[in-house]
Kinemage of the C-alpha trace (Angstrom):
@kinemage 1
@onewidth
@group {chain A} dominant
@subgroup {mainchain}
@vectorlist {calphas} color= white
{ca unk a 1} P 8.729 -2.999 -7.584
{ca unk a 2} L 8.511 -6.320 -6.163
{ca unk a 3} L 5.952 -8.979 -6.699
{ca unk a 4} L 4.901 -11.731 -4.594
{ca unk a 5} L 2.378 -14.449 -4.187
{ca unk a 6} L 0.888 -15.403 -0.365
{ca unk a 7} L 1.249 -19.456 -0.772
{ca unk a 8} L -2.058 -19.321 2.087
{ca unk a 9} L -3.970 -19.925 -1.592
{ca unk a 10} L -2.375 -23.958 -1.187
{ca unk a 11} L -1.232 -24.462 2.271
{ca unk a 12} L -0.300 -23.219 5.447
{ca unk a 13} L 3.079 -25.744 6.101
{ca unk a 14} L 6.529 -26.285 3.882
{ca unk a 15} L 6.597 -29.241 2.935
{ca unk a 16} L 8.397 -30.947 -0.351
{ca unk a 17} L 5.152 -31.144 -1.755
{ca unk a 18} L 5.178 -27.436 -2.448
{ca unk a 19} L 8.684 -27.497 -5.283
{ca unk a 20} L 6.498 -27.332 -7.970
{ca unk a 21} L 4.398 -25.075 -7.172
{ca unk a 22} L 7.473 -23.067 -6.510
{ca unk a 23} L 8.843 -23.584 -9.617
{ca unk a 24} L 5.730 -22.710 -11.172
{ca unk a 25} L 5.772 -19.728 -9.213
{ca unk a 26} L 9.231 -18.523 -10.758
{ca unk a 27} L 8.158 -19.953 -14.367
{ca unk a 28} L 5.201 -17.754 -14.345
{ca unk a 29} L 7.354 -14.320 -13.279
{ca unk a 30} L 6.871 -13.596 -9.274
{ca unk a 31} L 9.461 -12.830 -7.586
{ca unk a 32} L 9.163 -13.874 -4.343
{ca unk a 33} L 6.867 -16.010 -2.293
{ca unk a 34} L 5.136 -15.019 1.206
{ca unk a 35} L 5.605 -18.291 3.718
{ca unk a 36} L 2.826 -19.238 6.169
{ca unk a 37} L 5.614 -19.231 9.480
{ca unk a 38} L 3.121 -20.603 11.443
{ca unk a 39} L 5.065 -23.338 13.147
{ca unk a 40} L 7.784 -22.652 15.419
{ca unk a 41} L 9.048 -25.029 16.663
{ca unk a 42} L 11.054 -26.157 13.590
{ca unk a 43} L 13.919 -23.763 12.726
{ca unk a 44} L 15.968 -25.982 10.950
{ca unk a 45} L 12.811 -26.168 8.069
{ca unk a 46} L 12.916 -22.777 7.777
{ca unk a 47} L 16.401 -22.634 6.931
{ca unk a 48} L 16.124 -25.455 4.418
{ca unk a 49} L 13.311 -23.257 2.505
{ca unk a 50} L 15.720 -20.785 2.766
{ca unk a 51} L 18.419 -21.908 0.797
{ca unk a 52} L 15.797 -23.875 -1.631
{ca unk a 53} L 14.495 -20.415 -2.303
{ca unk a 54} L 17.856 -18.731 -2.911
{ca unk a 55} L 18.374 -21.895 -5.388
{ca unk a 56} L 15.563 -21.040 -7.221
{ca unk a 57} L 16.058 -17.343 -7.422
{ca unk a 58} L 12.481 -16.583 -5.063
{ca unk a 59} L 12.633 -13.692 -2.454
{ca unk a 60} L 10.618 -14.403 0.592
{ca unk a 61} L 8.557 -12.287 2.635
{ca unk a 62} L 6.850 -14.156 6.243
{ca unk a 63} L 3.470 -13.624 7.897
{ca unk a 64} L 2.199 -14.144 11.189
{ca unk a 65} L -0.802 -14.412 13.742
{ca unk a 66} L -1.469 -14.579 17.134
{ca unk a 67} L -4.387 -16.614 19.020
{ca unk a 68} L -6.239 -15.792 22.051
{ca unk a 69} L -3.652 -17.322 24.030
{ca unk a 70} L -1.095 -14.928 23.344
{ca unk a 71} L -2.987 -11.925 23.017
{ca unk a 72} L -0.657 -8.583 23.574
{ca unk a 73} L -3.280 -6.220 24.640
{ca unk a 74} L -4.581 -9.191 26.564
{ca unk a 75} L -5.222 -8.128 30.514
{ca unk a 76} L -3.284 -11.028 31.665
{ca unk a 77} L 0.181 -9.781 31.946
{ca unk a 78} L 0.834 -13.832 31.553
{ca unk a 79} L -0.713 -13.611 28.028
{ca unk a 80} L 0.652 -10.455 27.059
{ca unk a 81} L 4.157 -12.138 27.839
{ca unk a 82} L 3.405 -15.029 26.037
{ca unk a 83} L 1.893 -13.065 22.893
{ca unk a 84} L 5.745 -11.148 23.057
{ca unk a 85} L 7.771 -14.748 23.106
{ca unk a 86} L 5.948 -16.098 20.251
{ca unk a 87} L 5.984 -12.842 18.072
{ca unk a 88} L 10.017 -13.224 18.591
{ca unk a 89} L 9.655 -16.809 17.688
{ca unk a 90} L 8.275 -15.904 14.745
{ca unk a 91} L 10.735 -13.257 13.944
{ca unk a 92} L 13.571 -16.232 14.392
{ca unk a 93} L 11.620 -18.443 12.075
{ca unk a 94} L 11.393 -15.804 9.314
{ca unk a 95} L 15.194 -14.834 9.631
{ca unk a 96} L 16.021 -18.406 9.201
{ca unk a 97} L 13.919 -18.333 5.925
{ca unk a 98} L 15.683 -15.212 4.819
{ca unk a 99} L 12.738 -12.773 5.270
{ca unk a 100} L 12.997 -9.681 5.412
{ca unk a 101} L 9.704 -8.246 6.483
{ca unk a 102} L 7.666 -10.709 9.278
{ca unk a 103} L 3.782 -9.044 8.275
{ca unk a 104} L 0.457 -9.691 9.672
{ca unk a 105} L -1.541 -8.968 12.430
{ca unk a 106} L 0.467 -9.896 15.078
{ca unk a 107} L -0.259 -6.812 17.653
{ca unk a 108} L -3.368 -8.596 18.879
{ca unk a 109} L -5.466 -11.713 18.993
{ca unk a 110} L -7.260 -12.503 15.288
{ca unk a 111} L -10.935 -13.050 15.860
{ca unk a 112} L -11.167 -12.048 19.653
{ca unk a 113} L -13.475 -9.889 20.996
{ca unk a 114} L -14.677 -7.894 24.361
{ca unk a 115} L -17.960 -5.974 22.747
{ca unk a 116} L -16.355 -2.693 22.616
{ca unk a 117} L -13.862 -0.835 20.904
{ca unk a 118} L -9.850 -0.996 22.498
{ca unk a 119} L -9.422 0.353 26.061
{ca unk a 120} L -6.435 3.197 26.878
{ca unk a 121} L -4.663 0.395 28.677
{ca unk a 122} L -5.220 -2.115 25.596
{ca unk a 123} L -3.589 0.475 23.671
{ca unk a 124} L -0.721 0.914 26.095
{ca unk a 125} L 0.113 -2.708 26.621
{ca unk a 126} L -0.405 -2.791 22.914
{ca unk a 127} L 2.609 0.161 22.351
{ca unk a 128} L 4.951 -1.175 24.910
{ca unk a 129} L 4.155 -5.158 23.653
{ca unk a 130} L 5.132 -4.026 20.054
{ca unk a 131} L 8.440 -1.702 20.977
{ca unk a 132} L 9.473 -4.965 22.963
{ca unk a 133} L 9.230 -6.989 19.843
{ca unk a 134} L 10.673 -4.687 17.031
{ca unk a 135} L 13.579 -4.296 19.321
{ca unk a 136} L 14.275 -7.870 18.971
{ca unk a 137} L 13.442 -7.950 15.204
{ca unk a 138} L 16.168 -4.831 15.103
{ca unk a 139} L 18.304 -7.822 16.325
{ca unk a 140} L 17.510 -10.189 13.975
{ca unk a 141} L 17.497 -8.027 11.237
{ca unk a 142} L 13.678 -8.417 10.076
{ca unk a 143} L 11.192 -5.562 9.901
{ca unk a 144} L 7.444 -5.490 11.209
{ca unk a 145} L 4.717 -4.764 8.545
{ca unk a 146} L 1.700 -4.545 11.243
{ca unk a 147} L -1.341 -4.906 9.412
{ca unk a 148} L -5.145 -3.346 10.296
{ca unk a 149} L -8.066 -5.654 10.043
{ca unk a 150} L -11.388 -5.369 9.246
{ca unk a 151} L -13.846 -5.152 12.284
{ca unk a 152} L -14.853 -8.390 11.641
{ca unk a 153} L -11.945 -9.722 12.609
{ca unk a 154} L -10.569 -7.844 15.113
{ca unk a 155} L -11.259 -4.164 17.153
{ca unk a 156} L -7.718 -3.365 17.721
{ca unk a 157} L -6.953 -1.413 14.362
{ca unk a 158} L -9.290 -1.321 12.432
{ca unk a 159} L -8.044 2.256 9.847
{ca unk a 160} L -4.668 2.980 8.251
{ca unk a 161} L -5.488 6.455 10.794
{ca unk a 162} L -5.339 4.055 13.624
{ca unk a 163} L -2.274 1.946 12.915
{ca unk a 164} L -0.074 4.917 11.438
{ca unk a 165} L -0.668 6.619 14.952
{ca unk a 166} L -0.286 3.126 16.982
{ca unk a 167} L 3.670 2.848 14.720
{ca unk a 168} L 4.275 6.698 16.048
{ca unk a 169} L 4.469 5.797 19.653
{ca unk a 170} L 5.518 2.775 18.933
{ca unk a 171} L 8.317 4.872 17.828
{ca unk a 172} L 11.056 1.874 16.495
{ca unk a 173} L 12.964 2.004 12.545
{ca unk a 174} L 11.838 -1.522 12.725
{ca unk a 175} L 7.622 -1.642 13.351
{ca unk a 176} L 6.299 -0.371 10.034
{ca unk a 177} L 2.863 -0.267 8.442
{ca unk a 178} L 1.303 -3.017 5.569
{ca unk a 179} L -1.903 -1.967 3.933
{ca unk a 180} L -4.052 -4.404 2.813
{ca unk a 181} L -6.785 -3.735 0.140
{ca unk a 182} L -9.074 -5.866 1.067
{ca unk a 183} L -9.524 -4.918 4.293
{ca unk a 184} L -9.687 -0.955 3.644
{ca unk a 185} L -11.947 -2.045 1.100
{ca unk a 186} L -14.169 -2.360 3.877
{ca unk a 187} L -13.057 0.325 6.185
{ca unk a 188} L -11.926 3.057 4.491
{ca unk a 189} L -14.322 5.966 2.937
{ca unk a 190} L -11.315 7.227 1.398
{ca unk a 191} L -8.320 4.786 -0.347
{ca unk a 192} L -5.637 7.668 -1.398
{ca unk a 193} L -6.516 9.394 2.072
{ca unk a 194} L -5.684 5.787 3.810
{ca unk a 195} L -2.728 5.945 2.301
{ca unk a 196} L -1.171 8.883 2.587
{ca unk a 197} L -1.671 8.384 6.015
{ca unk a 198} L 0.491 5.243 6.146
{ca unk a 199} L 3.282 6.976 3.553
{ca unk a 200} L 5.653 7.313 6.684
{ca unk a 201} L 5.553 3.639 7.517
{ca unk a 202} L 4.440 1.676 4.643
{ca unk a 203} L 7.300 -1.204 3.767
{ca unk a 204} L 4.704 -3.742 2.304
{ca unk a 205} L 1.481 -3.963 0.075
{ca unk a 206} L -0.960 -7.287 0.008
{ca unk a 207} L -3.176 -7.020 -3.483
{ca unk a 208} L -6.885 -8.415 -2.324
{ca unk a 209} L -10.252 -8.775 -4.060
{ca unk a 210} L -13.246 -7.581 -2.280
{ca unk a 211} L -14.111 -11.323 -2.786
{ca unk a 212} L -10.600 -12.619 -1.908
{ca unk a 213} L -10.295 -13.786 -5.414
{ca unk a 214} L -8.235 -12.695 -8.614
{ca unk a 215} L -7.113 -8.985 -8.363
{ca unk a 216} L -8.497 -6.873 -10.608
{ca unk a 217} L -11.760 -8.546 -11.374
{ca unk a 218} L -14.173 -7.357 -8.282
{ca unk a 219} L -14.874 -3.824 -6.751
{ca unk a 220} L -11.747 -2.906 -4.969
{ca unk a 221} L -11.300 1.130 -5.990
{ca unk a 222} L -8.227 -0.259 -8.098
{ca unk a 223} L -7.824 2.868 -9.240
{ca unk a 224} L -7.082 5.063 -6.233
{ca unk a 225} L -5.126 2.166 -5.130
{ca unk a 226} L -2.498 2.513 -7.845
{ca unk a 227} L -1.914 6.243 -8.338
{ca unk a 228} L -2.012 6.797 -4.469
{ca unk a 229} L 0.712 4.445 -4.502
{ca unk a 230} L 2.581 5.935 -6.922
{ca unk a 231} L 2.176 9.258 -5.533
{ca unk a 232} L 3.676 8.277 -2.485
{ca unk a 233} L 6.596 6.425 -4.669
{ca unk a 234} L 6.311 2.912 -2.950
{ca unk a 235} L 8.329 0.662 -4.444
{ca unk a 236} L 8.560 -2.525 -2.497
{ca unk a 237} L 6.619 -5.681 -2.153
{ca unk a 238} L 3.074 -6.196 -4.181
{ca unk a 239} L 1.945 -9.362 -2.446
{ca unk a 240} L -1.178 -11.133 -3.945
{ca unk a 241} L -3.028 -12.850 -1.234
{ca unk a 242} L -6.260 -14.760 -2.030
{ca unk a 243} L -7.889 -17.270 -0.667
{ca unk a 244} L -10.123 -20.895 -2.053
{ca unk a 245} L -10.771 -24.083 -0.581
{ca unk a 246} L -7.488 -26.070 -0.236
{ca unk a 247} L -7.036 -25.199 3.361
{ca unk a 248} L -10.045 -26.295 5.594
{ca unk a 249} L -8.338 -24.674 8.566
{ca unk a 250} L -8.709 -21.402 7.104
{ca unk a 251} L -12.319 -21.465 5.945
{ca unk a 252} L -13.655 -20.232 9.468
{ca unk a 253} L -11.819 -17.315 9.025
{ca unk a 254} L -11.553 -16.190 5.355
{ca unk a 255} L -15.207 -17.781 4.781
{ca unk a 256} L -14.975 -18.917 1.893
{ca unk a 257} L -17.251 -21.678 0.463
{ca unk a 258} L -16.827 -21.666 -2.972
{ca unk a 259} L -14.334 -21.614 -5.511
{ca unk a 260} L -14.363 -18.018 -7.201
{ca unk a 261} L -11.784 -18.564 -10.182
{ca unk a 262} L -10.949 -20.955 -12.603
{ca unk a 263} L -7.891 -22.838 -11.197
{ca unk a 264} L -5.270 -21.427 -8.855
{ca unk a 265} L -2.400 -21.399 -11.754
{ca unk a 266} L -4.900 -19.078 -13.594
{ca unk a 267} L -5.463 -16.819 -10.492
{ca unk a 268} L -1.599 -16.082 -9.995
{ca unk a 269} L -0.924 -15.701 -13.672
{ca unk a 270} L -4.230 -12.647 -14.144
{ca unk a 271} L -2.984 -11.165 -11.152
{ca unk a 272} L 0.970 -10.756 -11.997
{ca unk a 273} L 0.016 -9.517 -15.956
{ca unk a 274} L -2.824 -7.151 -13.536
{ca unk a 275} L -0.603 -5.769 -11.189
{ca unk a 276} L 2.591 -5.426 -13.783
{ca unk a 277} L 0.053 -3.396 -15.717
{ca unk a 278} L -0.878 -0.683 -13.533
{ca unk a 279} L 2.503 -0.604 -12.131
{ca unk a 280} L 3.864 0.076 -15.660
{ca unk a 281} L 0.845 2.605 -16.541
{ca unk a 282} L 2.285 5.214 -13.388
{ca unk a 283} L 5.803 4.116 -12.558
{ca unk a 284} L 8.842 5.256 -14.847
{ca unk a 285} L 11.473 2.953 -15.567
{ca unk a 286} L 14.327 4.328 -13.777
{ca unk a 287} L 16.781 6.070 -16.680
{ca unk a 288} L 19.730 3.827 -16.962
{ca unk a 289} L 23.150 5.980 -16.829
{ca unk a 290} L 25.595 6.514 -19.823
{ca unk a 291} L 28.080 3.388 -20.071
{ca unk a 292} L 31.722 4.736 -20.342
{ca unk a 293} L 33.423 4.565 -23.054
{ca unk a 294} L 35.187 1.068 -23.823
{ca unk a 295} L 39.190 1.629 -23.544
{ca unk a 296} L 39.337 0.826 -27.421
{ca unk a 297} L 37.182 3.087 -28.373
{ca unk a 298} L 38.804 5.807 -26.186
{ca unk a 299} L 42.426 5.265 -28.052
{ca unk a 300} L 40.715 4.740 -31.541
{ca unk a 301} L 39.128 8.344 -30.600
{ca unk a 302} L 42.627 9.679 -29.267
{ca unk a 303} L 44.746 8.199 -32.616
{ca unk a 304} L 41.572 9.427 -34.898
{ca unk a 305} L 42.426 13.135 -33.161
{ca unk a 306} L 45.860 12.999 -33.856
{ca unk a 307} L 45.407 11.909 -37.406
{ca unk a 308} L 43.661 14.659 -37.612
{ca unk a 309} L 45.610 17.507 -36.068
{ca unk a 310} L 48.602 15.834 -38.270
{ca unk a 311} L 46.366 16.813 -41.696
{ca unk a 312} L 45.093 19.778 -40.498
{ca unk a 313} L 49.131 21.026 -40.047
{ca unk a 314} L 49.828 19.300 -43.005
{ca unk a 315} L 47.028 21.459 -44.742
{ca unk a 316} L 48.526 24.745 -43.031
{ca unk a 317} L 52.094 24.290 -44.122
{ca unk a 318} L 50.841 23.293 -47.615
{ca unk a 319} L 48.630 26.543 -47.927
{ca unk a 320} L 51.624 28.725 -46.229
{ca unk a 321} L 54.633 27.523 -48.888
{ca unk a 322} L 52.143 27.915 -52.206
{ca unk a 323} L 52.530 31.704 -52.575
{ca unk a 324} L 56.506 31.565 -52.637
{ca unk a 325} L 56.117 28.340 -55.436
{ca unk a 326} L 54.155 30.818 -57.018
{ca unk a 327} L 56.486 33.662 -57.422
{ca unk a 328} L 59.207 31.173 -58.466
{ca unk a 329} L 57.309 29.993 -61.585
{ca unk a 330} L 56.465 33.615 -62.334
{ca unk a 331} L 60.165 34.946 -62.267
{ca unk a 332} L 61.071 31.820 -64.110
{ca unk a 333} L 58.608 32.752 -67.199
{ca unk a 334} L 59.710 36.200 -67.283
{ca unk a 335} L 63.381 35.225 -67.851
């Protein structure tokens, strides 16, 4: 298992700024970071981060969203077009950073909405949108984690049912499934149902409050969470995404107006030492295998067998000669 931290708790740019926090990052145990790739017009930055990363031993992992104006199941072909260019942009800009996984909700327009639920041909430009783009992120060498939203945010998928059929015709090694837990907080009756129903496609985790606070401290069925995960055997990314008040760009959509833990250093350290414990409580430590023997060892075992045999013949010959030295002594005496 793999855990991360979602730097969308301090800021949504990567600037120099953010080395410390970085550092801190590493000093308290993550091991990787999920980037904000949000601007893409800058390649060359993301490459930067990329090798300041590797430097400082942090995998990455890169998210993404898409506006109104580049909405895939949009019925403007234009806009569908557009939402397919940018995605790919995206998927450069995460390469770049050495990311593996580009996750998010990238398959449709955050915070748009037509009053109704998605249309058969929303769906369809949706499924042929998405192939388009994982067959350029099969290029690129970065896999989709598509993630479902609550219906407060969107009315595309809204259920790890919906979004484990919409990656089966989808049908592409590279457009996989991320489930959130604060979003099937809200929309699932069921957690372990959600997801086993994602077990096919699930390549990434985000760890969220109910609140969007520290993990492990509000009402998310924790639980559930943990041992349906384990039952499954996931063992990739745990990504711990939260939200406060550094970013005012954010607030209209995580709204959030108040500061919910003590200081963001404390918030990352609870929820590693959280997550590392459940982990730990259902995972077994993979069973290292035997080390061969060291070559000294192996020819102080070979000369130890031979000293051996040598006594053991030595013992035999010894044994064999003492009757005759016996009958020698006796005819001796009787003389």
């Amino acid at each position: 298992m793999k855990y991360g931290m979602n730097l969308l708790l301090w800021t949504d740019t990567l600037t120099d700024a953010m080395l410390p926090l970085l550092e801190e990052l590493k000093e308290i145990g993550y091991d990787a970071v999920e980037l904000p790739c949000f601007d893409l017009d800058d390649l060359d930055n993301y490459r930067k981060w990329g090798k300041r990363l590797d430097e400082l031993g942090l995998e990455r992992t890169g998210t993404a969203i898409r506006g109104p104006d580049a909405n895939m199941i949009s019925p403007d072909p234009e806009v569908r077009r557009r939402g397919i260019e940018q995605n790919k942009r995206n998927l450069d800009c995460c390469a770049a950073a050495g990311c593996k996984i580009m996750a998010g909700p990238f398959h449709s327009a955050l915070g748009v909405f037509t009053g109704r639920g998605p249309t058969e041909d929303e769906w369809r430009w949706g499924v042929e949108a998405m192939r388009e783009v994982a067959e350029y992120a099969d290029q690129v060498g970065v896999t989709l984690a598509l993630e479902y939203l609550n219906r407060f945010e969107c009315y595309f998928l809204n259920s790890a049912a919906d979004l484990a059929r919409f990656c089966a015709e989808v049908n592409h090694p590279r457009c996989r499934a991320m489930y959130d837990t604060f979003h099937s907080h809200i929309e699932e009756k069921n957690t372990t149902k959600a997801i086993l129903a994602l077990k096919d496609y699930l390549v990434h985790v985000h760890i969220s409050e109910n609140d969007r606070s520290t993990p492990g401290q509000g009402n998310v069925r924790w639980q559930e969470t943990f041992d349906a995960l384990a039952k499954i055997k996931y063992d990739g990314f745990l990504v711990v995404e939260a939200f406060g008040l550094a970013l005012d760009k954010l607030v209209p959509a995580t709204k959030i107006w108040r500061r919910m833990y003590e200081n963001e250093r404390q918030l990352a350290t609870d929820a590693l030492r959280f997550m590392k414990r459940e982990v730990a409580k259902r995972w077994k430590k993979p069973t290292k295998p035997a080390k061969a023997p060291a070559k000294a060892a192996v020819k102080a075992t070979k000369a130890a067998a031979k000293t051996k045999s040598a006594k053991t013949k030595t013992a035999k010959t010894t044994t064999a000669q003492t009757p005759k030295t016996k009958a020698k002594t006796s005819r001796s005496k009787s003389r």
